[in-house]
C-alpha positions as CSV (number, residue, x, y, z in Angstrom):
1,X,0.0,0.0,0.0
2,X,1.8,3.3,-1.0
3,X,4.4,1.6,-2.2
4,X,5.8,2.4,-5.8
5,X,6.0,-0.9,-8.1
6,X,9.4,0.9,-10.3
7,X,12.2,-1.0,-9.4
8,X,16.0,0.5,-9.3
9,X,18.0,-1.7,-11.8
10,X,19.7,-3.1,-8.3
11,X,15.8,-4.5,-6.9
12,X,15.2,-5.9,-10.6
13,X,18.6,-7.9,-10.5
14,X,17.1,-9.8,-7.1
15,X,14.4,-12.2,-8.6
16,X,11.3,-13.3,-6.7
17,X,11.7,-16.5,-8.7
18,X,13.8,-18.0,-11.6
19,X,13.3,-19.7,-14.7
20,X,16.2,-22.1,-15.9
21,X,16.5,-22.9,-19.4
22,X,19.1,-22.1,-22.6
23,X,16.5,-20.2,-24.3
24,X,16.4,-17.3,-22.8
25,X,12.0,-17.2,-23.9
26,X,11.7,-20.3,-22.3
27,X,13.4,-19.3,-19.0
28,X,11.4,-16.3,-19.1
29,X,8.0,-18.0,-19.7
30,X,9.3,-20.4,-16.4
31,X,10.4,-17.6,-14.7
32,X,6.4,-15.8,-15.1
33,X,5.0,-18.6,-14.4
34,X,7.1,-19.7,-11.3
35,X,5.7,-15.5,-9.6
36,X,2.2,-16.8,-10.9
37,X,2.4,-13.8,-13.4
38,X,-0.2,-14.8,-16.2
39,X,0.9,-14.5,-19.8
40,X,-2.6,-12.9,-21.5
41,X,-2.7,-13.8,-25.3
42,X,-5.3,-11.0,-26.1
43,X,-7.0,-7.7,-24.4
44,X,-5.2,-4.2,-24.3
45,X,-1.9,-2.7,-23.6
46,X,-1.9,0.5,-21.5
47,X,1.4,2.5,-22.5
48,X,2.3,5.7,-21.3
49,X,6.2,6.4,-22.1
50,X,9.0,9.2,-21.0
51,X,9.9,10.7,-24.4
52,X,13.0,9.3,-24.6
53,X,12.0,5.7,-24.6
54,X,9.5,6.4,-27.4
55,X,11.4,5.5,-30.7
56,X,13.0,2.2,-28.9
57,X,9.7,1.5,-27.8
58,X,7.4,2.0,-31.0
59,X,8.4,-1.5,-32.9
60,X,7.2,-3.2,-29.5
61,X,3.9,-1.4,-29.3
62,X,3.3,-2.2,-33.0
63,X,4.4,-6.2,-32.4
64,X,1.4,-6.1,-29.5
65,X,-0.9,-4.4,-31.8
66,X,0.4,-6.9,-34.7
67,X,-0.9,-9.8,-32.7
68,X,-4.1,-8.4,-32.0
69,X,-3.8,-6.4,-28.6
70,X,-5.3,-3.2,-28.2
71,X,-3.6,-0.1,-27.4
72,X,-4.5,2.6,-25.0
73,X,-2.1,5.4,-24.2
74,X,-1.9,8.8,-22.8
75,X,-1.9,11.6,-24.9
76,X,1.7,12.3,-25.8
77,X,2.0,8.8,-26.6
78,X,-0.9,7.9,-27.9
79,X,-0.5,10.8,-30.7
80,X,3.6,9.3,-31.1
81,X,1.9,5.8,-32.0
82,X,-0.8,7.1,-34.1
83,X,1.8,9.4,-35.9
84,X,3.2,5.8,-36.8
85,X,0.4,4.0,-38.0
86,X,-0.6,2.3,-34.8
87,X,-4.1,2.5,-34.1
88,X,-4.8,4.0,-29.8
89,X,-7.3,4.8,-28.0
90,X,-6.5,8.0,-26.1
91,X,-6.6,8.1,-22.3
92,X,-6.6,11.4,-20.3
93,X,-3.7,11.9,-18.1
94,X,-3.8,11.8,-14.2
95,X,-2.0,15.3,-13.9
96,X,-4.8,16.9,-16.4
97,X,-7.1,16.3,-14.0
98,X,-8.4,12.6,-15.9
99,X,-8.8,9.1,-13.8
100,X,-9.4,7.3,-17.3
101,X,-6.0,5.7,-17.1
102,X,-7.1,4.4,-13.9
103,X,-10.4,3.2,-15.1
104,X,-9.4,1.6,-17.8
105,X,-7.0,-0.7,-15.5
106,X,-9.7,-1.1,-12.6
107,X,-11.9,-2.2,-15.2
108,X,-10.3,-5.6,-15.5
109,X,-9.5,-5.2,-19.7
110,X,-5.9,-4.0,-19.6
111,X,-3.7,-7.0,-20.0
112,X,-0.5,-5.4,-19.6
113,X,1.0,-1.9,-18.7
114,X,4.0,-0.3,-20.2
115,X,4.9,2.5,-18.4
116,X,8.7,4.1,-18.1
117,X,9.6,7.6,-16.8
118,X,11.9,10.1,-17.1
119,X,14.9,10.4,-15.1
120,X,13.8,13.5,-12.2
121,X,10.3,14.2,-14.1
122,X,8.2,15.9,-11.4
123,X,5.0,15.4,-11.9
124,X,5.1,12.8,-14.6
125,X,6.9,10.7,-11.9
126,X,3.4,11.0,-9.9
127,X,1.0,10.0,-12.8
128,X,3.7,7.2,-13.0
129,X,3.7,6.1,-9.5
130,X,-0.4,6.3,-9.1
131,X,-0.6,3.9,-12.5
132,X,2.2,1.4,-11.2
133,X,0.1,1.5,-7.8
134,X,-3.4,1.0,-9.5
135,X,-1.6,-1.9,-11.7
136,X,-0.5,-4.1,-8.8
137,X,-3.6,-3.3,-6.5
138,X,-5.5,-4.8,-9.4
139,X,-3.1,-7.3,-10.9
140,X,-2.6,-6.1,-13.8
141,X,1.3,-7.4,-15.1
142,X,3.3,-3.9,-15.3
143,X,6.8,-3.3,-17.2
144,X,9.1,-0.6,-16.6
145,X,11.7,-1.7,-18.8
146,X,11.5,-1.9,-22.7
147,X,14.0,-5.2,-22.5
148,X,11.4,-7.7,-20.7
149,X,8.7,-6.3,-23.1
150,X,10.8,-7.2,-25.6
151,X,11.3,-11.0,-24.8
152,X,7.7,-11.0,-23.5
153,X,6.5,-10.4,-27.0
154,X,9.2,-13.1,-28.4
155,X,6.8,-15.8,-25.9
156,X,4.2,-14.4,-26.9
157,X,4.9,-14.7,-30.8
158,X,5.8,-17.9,-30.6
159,X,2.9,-19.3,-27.9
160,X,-0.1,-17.1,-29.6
161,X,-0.2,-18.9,-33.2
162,X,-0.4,-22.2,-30.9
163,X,-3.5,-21.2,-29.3
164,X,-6.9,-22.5,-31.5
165,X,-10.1,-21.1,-31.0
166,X,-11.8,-24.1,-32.1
C-alpha cells in the first residue's frame, strides 16, 4: 500500500523467482509462471512512455498491436503511435485532471502496462507512480523496462499462433 511498483536496476537484478533454461524465452516464460504472473494472449496494452523511450519502444507497441492487442495510451503517446500507424485509443492523463487511465486498468481489460519515466520528471513521476500503484492493486502485469517487453513479445509470438479457437 503506497508503495511504488518501479524497481531501481539493483531490486530488478534480485528475482522473486527464476526460470532455468538455454533459451532465454523459455526461461522467461518459467520464470512468469514460477511469480504466478499470467501471460494474457489477447486484451489491451496501457502505455504511457518518457519521451526518450519512445522511438526504442514504437516496434514493440506495433508487435502487440500486430498480434491483436489493443492499445490505450496517454496523450503524448498515444499521438507518437498514431503518428506511426498504430491505431490508440486515447486516455486522459492523471496530472490533467483525468482518472481514465485508472479506469481503464480497474476495469479488468488491460492485460499489460508499459509504463517508463523520465529520469527526475516531477510530476510525470506521480501519474507514474499512481498507474504502477493502480496496476499491482488490481493485478494487472506492469513493465518498466522496454528489454522484458521485448522478450515478452518473443513468448508471446511464438505461444499465440499455438493457441486454437476451435
Amino acid at each position: 500500500n503506497g508503495m511504488d511498483a518501479y524497481l531501481s536496476p539493483e531490486m530488478k537484478s534480485t528475482g522473486e523467482a527464476i526460470g532455468y533454461d538455454r533459451r532465454l524465452k523459455i526461461a522467461f516464460y518459467k520464470a512468469m509462471q514460477a511469480s504466478g504472473i499470467k501471460m494474457k494472449s489477447y486484451g489491451t496494452v496501457m502505455v504511457t512512455l518518457a519521451d526518450e523511450d519512445k522511438e526504442e519502444a514504437l516496434p514493440l507497441v506495433r508487435r502487440f498491436y500486430e498480434l491483436g492487442f489493443n492499445i490505450e495510451a496517454t496523450k503524448g503517446t498515444a499521438e507518437f503511435l498514431k503518428s506511426h500507424g498504430i491505431r490508440t485509443r486515447l486516455r486522459g492523463k492523471l496530472s490533467d485532471g483525468s482518472d481514465e487511465v485508472l479506469r481503464s486498468i480497474q476495469a479488468g481489460y488491460v492485460s499489460y502496462i508499459i509504463n517508463t519515466r523520465a529520469i527526475m520528471s516531477g510530476i510525470h513521476y506521480s501519474d507514474g507512480a499512481a498507474i504502477r500503484q493502480c496496476a499491482v492493486k488490481n493485478g494487472v502485469t506492469i513493465f518498466t523496462s522496454l528489454d522484458t517487453v521485448r522478450i515478452l513479445l518473443d513468448v508471446l509470438e511464438e505461444i499465440i499462433p499455438e493457441i486454437s479457437t476451435i
